[in-house]
C-alpha positions in Angstrom: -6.4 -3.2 -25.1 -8.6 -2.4 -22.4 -9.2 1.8 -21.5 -8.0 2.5 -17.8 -8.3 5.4 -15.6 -5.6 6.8 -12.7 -6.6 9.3 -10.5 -3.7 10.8 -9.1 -0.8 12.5 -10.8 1.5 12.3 -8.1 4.5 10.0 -7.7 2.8 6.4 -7.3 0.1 7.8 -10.1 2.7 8.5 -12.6 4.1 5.2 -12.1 1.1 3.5 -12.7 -0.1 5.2 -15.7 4.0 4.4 -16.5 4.1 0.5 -15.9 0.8 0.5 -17.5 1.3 2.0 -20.6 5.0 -0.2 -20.9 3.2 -3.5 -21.5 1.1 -2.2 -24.7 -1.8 -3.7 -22.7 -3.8 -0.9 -21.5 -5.3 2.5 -22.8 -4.2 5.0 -19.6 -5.9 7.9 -18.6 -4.0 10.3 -15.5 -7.0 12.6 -13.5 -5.6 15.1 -11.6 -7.1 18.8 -10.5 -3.0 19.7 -11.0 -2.3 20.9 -14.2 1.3 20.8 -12.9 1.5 17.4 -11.8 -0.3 16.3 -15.1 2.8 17.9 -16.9 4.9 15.8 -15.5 3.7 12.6 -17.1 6.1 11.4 -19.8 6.2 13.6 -22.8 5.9 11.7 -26.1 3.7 8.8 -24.8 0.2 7.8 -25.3 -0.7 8.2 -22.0 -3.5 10.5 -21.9 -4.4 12.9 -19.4 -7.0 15.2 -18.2 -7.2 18.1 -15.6 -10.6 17.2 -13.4 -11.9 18.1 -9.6 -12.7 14.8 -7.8 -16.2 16.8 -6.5 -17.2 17.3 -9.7 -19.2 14.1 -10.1 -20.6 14.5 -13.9 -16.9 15.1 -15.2 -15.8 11.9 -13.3 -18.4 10.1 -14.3 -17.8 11.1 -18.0 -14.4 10.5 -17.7 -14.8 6.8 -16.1 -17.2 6.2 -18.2 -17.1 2.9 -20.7 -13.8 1.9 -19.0 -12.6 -1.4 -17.6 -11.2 -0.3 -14.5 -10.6 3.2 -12.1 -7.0 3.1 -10.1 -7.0 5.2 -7.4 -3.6 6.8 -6.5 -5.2 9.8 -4.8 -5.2 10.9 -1.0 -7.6 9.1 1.3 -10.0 11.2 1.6 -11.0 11.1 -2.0 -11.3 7.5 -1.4 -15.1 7.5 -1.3 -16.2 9.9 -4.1 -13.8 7.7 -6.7 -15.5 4.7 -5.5 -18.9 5.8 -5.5 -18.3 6.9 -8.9 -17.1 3.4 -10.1 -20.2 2.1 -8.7 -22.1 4.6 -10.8 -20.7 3.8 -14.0 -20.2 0.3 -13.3 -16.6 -0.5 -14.0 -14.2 -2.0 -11.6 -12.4 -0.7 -8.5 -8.9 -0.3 -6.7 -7.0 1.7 -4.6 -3.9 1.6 -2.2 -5.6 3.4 1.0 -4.6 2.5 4.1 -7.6 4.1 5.8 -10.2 1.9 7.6 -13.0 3.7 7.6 -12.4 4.4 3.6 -11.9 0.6 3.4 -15.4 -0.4 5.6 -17.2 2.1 3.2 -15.5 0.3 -0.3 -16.9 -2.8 1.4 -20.4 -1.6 1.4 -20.7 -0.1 -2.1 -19.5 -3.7 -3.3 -22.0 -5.7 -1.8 -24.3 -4.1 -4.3 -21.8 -3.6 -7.2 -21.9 -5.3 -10.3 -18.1 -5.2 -11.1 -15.0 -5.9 -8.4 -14.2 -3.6 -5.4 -10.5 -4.4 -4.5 -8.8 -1.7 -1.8 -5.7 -1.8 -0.1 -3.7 -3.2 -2.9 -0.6 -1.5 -2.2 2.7 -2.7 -0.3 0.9 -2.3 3.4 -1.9 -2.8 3.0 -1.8 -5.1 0.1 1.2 -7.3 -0.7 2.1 -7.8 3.2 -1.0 -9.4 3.7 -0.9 -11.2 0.9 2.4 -12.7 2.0 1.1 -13.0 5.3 -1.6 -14.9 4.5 0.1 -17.3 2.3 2.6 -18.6 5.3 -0.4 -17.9 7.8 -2.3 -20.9 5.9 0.7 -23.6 5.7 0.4 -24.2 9.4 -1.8 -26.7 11.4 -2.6 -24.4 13.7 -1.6 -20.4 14.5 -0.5 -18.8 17.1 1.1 -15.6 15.8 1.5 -13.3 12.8 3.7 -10.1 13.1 3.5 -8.3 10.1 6.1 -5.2 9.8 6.8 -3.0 6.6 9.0 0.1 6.8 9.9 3.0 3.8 13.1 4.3 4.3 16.0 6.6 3.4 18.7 4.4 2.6 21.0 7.2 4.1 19.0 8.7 6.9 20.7 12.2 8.0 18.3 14.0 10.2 16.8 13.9 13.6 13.4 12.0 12.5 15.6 9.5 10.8 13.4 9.9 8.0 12.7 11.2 4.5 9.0 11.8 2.3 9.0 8.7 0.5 5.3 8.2 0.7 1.7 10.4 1.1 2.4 13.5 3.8 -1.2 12.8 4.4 -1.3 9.0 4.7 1.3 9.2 6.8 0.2 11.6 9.3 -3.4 9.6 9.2 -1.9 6.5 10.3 0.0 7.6 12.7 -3.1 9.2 14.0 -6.1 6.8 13.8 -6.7 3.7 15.8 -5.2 0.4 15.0 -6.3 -3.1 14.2 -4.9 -6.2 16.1 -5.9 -9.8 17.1 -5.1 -9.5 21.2 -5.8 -13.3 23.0 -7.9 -13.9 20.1 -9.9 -10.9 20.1 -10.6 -8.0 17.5 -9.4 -4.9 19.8 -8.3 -1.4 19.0 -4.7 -0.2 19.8 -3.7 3.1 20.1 -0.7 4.6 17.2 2.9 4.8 17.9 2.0 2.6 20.9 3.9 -0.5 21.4 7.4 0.0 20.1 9.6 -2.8 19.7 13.2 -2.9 18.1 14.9 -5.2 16.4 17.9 -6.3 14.2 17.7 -7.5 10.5 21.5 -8.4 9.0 23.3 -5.7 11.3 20.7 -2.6 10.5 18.7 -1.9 14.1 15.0 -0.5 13.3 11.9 0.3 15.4 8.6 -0.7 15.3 5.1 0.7 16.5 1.3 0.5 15.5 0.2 2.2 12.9 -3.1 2.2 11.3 -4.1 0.2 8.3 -1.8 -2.0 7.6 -3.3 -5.2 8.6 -6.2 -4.6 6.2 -8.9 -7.1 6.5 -6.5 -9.7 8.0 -8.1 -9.4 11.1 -11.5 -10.1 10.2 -10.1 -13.2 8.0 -8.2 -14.7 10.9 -10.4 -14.1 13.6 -10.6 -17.1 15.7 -7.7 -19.2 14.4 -4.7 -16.8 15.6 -4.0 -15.4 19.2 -1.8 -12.3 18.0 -2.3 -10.3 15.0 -0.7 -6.9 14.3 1.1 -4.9 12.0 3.7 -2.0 12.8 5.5 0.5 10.5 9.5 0.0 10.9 11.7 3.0 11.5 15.4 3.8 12.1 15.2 4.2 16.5 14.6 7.7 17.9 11.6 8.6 15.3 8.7 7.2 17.5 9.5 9.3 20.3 9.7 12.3 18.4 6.4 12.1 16.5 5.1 11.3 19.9 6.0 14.9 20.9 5.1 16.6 17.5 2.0 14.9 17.5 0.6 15.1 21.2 2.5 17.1 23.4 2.8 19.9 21.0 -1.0 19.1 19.5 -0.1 18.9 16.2 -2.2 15.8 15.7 -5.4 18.1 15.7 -3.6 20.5 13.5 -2.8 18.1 10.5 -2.7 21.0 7.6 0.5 22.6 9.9 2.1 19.2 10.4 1.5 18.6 7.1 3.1 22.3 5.9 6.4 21.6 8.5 7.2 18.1 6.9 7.0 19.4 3.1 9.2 22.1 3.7 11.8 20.5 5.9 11.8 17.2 5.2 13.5 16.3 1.9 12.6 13.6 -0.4 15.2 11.1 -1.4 15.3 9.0 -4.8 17.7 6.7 -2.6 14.9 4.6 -0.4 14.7 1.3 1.0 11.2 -1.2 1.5 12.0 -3.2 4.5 9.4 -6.5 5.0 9.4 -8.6 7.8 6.3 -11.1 8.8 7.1 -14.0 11.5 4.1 -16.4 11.7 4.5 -18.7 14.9 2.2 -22.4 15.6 1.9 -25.6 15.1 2.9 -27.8 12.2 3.1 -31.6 12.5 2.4 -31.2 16.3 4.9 -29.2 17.0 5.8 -25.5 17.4 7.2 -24.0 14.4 8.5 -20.6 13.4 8.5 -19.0 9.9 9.8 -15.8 8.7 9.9 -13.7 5.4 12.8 -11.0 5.6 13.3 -8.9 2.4 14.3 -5.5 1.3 13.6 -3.5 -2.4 15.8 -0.9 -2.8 15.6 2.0 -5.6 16.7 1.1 -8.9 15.7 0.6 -12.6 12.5 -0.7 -13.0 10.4 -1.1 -16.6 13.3 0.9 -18.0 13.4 4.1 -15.1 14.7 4.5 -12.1 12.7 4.6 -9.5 12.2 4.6 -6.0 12.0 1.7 -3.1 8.1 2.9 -2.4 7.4 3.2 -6.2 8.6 0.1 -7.7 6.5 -1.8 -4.5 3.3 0.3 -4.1 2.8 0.5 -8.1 3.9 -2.9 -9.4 1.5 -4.3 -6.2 -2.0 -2.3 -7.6 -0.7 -3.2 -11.5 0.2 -6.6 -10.6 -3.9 -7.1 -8.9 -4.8 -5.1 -12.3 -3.6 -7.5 -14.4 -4.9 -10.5 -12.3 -8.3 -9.3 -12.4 -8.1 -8.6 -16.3 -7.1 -12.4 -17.2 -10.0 -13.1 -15.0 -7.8 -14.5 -11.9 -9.5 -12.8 -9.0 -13.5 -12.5 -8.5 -15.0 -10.4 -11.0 -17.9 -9.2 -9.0 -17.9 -7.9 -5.1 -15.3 -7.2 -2.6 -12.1 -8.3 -3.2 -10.2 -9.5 0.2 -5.9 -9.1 -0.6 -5.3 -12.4 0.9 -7.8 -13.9 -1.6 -5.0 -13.1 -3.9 -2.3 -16.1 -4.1 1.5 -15.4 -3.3 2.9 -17.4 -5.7 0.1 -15.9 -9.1 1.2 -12.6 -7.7 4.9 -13.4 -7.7 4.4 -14.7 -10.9 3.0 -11.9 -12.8 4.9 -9.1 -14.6 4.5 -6.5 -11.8 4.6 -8.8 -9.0 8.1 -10.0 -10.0 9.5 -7.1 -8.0 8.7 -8.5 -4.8 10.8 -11.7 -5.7 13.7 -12.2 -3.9 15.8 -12.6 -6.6 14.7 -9.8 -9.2 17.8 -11.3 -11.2 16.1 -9.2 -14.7 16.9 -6.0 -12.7 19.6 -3.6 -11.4 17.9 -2.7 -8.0 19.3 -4.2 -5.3 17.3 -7.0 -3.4 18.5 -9.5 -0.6 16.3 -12.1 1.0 17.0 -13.3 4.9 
C-alpha cells in the first residue's frame, strides 16, 4: 500500500482522497488549513486527515515526509510551495493547475528532482491533451488541432449561462492571463475571451473563446509540425460578452477578491453538470487531406459508488488515473512529466481513466460519443 498525500479538501480533493482510498491501494492523507472542509471527508473511513497552512514549510515537510507521492488539489497559487516541498523531501509530484507560470516553475524544480514532476493532469489541462496528442500523432503530416473543453450546468437558468462547477479562482485566472497558441506555425500569445467562435454539437449551440492553460505544454511539443494550435473553454452563447464587461469595462479583472466574492454568493453550484470535449485535428494522411474529431460528453452520475459531479468524476479520475500509472511504473519515474507522454489508450485502460470512455457501460452516468 503505498502512503499518499492530498492537499486540498475541497470538492476535487475529497474525491481524490475518495477514489483513492476505494481501490485498497493507497494510504490517503487530506491537508487542508480548513478544519471545516476536512470534516467533510467521509466519516467512518481510513482516510486520514490533518489541519496544516501551506506556508508553514516544516509541517509540510513533516507531513510529506516518507510518502510516495503529493496530489495537489489546492488553488494555483499554492502551486509552488507544494512542489518545492516535494522536491525537498523527495517524493513524487502532481497537480491539476492550469496556470503557466506555476507549470514553467514545476518544470524547473524537475530538472533537478530525483522523483517525477507531473502538472496539469486534470481534464484541461491533462486528459485533452492527452487525447489530442494521441490523434495529433496518427497523421502524416498536421495542419490543425482545435482542442475545446467546456464545464457546464446541464440546466443553465441565469444570465451568465453558468453555474460554480469548478475553482472560483482558476476560473477567473484563466480568463485573465494570456493564452498559448501555435499561429502560422509560431508560439504567440493570445489575449482571453478573445476569439469567440460558436458551434453546434447534436442540436446543443455553445461558444468558444481562449482561455489560459489549457493547451499545457502542447505547444512546445508540436512546435514546428502543426500550423494552428489552440484551445478554448466552451460555454452556452451570451457568457463571453458578459465576462468581457465584468471583467474590463467594469475593472473587475484587477479586483479578483470582489469578483471572486460576487460569484460565490450569486452564483449557485449545481450537482447536475455536464463535461463537453471536442478536439478536431486536420492534415494529411496517405496524401491527402483528412479530418478527425473526438466529440464526447460526461455527465453527473454514480461513480466508485457516489454520485458525483461532471467536473469531479473527470478532473479526479484524470490525476488518479496518472497516479496509478506512475505507481506500476508506466510513466518516467524521474523528471518532468509532459501529459501527452501519457498514452490514450493505457489511460483509457486504467481504473480511473475508464470514465473518459465512451461507453462507461459499468456505470449509471450518462455518456454519448459523436
Amino acid at each position: 500500500m503505498r502512503a499518499i498525500a492530498v492537499i486540498g479538501a475541497g470538492k476535487i480533493g475529497k474525491t481524490i482522497a475518495e477514489l483513492l482510498h476505494a481501490t485498497g491501494d493507497y494510504q490517503v492523507t487530506v491537508a487542508d488549513r480548513d478544519a471545516a472542509q476536512l470534516a467533510g471527508i467521509a466519516a467512518g473511513t481510513a482516510i486520514a486527515t490533518t489541519a496544516i497552512d501551506i506556508a508553514d514549510t516544516g509541517a509540510l515537510d513533516a507531513l510529506l515526509a516518507g510518502k510516495f507521492a503529493v496530489l495537489s488539489a489546492a488553488p494555483f497559487h499554492l502551486t509552488l510551495p507544494i512542489a518545492n516541498a516535494a522536491a525537498r523531501t523527495g517524493l513524487h509530484y502532481l497537480d491539476l493547475t492550469e496556470d503557466v507560470a506555476s507549470s514553467r516553475q514545476v518544470k524547473r524544480l524537475a530538472a533537478t528532482a530525483g522523483t517525477a514532476f507531473v502538472p496539469q493532469c486534470g481534464l484541461a489541462p491533462g486528459f485533452i491533451s492527452i487525447a489530442a496528442y494521441d490523434m495529433a500523432r496518427r497523421f502524416d503530416r498536421l495542419d490543425e488541432v482545435r482542442m475545446r473543453v467546456g464545464a457546464l450546468p446541464e440546466f443553465p437558468s441565469n444570465g451568465l449561462n453558468y453555474n460554480l462547477t469548478w475553482s472560483t479562482d482558476g476560473v477567473i485566472n484563466e480568463y485573465l492571463e494570456p493564452c498559448e497558441a501555435i499561429v502560422d506555425g509560431e508560439i504567440r500569445e493570445t489575449p482571453a475571451l478573445a476569439e469567440r467562435e460558436e458551434f453546434s454539437l447534436d442540436g446543443v449551440r455553445y461558444e468558444a473563446f481562449n482561455t489560459s492553460g489549457g493547451l499545457g505544454t502542447l505547444c512546445e511539443t508540436l512546435h514546428g509540425k502543426v500550423r494552428t494550435l489552440n484551445y478554448r473553454t466552451i460555454r452556452y452563447p451570451g457568457h463571453c460578452a458578459i465576462m468581457k464587461v465584468l471583467l474590463h469595462d467594469l475593472r473587475l479583472g484587477a479586483r479578483r477578491e470582489v469578483l471572486k466574492d460576487i460569484f460565490e454568493n450569486a452564483l449557485p453550484t449545481t450537482p447536475q453538470d455536464v463535461v463537453v470535449i471536442f478536439i478536431t485535428v486536420t492534415g494529411e494522411k496517405d496524401g491527402r487531406l483528412s479530418q478527425e474529431t473526438f466529440a464526447h460528453r460526461v455527465y453527473a452520475g454514480e461513480h466508485f459508488g457516489r454520485e458525483r459531479t461532471a467536473i469531479q468524476i473527470t478532473t479526479a479520475s484524470a490525476i488518479c488515473a496518472v497516479l496509478d500509472m506512475l505507481a506500476d511504473g508506466e510513466l518516467p519515474q524521474q523528471g518532468f512529466v509532459r501529459q501527452e507522454q501519457i498514452a490514450l489508450d493505457d489511460f483509457l485502460g486504467n481504473r480511473f481513466g475508464a470514465a473518459f470512455a465512451p461507453d462507461r457501460a459499468d456505470r449509471s452516468a450518462r455518456a454519448t460519443a459523436a
